[in-house]
N, C-alpha and C positions, 0 to 999 in steps of 0.2 A: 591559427587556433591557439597556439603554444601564448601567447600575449595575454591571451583571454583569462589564462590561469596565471601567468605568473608571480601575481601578488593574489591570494586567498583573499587574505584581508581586504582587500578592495574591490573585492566580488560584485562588480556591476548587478543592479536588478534585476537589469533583462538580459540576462547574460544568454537566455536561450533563444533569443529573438536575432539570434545572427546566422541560426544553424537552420536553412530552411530547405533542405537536402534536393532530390532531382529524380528524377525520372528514372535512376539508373540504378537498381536495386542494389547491386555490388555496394555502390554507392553511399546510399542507405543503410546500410547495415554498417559499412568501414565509420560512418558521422556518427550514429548510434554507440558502436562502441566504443568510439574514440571519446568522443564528448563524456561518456557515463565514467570510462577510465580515469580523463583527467579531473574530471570533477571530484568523483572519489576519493584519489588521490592526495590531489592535491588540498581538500579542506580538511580531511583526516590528520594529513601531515601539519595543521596549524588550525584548528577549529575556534576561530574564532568566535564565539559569542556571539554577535553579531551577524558577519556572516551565514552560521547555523543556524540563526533566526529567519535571517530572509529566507533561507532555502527553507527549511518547514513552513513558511507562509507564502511564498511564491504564490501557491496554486490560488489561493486567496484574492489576491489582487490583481493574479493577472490570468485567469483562469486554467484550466488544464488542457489545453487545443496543444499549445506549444509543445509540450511534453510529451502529450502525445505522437505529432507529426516526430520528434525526437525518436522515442523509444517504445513505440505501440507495436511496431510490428518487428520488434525484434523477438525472440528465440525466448519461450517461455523460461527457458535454461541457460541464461545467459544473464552476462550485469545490466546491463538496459533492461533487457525484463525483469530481473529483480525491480531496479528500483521505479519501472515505469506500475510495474502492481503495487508496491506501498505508496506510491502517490497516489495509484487511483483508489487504494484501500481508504487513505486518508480523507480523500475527498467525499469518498460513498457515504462514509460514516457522518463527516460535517454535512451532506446536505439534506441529511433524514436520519439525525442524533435519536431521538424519539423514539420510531421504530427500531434503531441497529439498539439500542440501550433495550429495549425491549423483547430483541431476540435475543438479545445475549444473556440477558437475565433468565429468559427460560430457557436458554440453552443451560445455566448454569446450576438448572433444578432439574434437568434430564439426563446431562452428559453424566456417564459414570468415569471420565478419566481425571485426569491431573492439567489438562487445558485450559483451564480456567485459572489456576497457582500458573501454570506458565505465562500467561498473555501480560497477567498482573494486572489486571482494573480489580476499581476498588468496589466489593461488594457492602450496599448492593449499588447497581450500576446502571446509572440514571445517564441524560444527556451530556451533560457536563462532565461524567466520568468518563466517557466514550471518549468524548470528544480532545480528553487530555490525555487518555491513554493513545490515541493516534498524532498527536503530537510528541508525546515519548518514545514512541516506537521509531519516528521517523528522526528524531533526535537521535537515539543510539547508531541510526545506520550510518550517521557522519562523525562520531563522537565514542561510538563502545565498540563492542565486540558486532559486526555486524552479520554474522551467524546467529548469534541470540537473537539479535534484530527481527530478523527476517523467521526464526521460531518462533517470536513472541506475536508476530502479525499472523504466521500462520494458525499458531494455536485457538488465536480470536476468530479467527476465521468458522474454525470447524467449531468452535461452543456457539456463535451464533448462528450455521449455519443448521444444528443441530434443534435449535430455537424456532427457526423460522419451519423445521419442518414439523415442528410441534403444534408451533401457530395454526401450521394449512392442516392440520390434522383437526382442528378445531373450528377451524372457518365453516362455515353454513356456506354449503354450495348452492342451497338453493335460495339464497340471499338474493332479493328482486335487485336491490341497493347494487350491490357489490357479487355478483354471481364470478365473477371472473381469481377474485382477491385469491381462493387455493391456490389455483394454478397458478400466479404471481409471487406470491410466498413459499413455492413451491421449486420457483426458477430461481427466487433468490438463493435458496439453500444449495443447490445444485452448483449454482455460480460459483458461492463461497469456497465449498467443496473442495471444486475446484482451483478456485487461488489457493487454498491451503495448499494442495499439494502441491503444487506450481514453485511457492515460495521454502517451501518444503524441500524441495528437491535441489534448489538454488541454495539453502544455508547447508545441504550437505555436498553441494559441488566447493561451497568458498571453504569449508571443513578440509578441503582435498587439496585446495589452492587450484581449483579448474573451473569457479567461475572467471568468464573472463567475454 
């Protein structure tokens, strides 16, 4: 594995296509943290442009399965789960911009806190502002402080997830069309909620130096 990283710079594409882990959960977990470690690490210690780029567009071209069999079932509270929830953050967002731009926006006319100044999208915030705000968030986690990182994905979390509960607050449950849509908009906010706190609890483990 140690080869895999030793030049940043020459960060193969498929770099995750060799880690296809085993039956043996020990296992599983020891690949997971290893992989998420040196990754980290090592493109933190020389970020190349480049580089940084494919890794924020990975998911793009080569879908999100790999990443996941990676670091999905690892430790909400751990560095694979950090970075396996801002990839799926990222991903959620690009594949229904429209709606997340839409929760967010009304999360940002209901929240009364400072989550919205934290996440940092630009109001007001359409698809394409979503959609670069999750490209910059996943930018800092290789490249900035990535405690903020992992605040600024959370804070978007809770202002959209605050949105969408507004939404279902709104939806016509007796909508012949669409009878189901509350309760749908209802699990998305709950989900988010949930990754807020998840990713929440992970920028204050790396705060302590005990994610790992």
């Amino acid at each position: 594995m140690a080869a895999d990283f030793h030049r940043p710079t020459r960060f193969p594409p498929g770099m995750f296509e060799g880690f296809q882990g085993g039956a043996d959960p020990a296992h599983l977990s020891r690949v997971a943290h290893d992989t998420a470690a040196a990754l980290l690490s090592r493109v933190r210690s020389d970020p190349d442009p480049e580089v940084v780029q494919r890794l924020i567009s990975y998911t793009d071209r080569h879908g999100i399965d790999t990443i996941a069999e990676l670091w999905s079932q690892a430790s909400a509270k751990s560095l694979p789960g950090a970075l396996w929830r801002i990839y799926l953050l990222r991903t959620l967002i690009r594949q229904d911009p429209a709606g997340t731009s839409l929760a967010f926006q009304r999360g940002t006319e209901v929240s009364r806190t400072i989550d919205q100044v934290v996440a940092g999208a630009a109001i007001p915030t359409g698809p394409d502002e979503v959609r670069e705000l999750a490209d910059t968030i996943l930018h800092g986690v290789f490249t900035g402080d990535f405690a903020v990182a992992l605040e600024r994905a959370a804070a978007f979390c809770r202002v959209a997830a605050a949105g969408y509960a507004d939404l279902a607050d709104d939806a016509d449950a007796a909508d012949a069309v669409r009878p189901d849509r509350p309760a749908e908009l209802t699990r998305r906010a709950l989900r988010l909620t949930e990754l807020a706190d998840e990713l929440a609890s992970c920028a204050r483990l790396w705060r302590h130096d005990s994610l790992d």
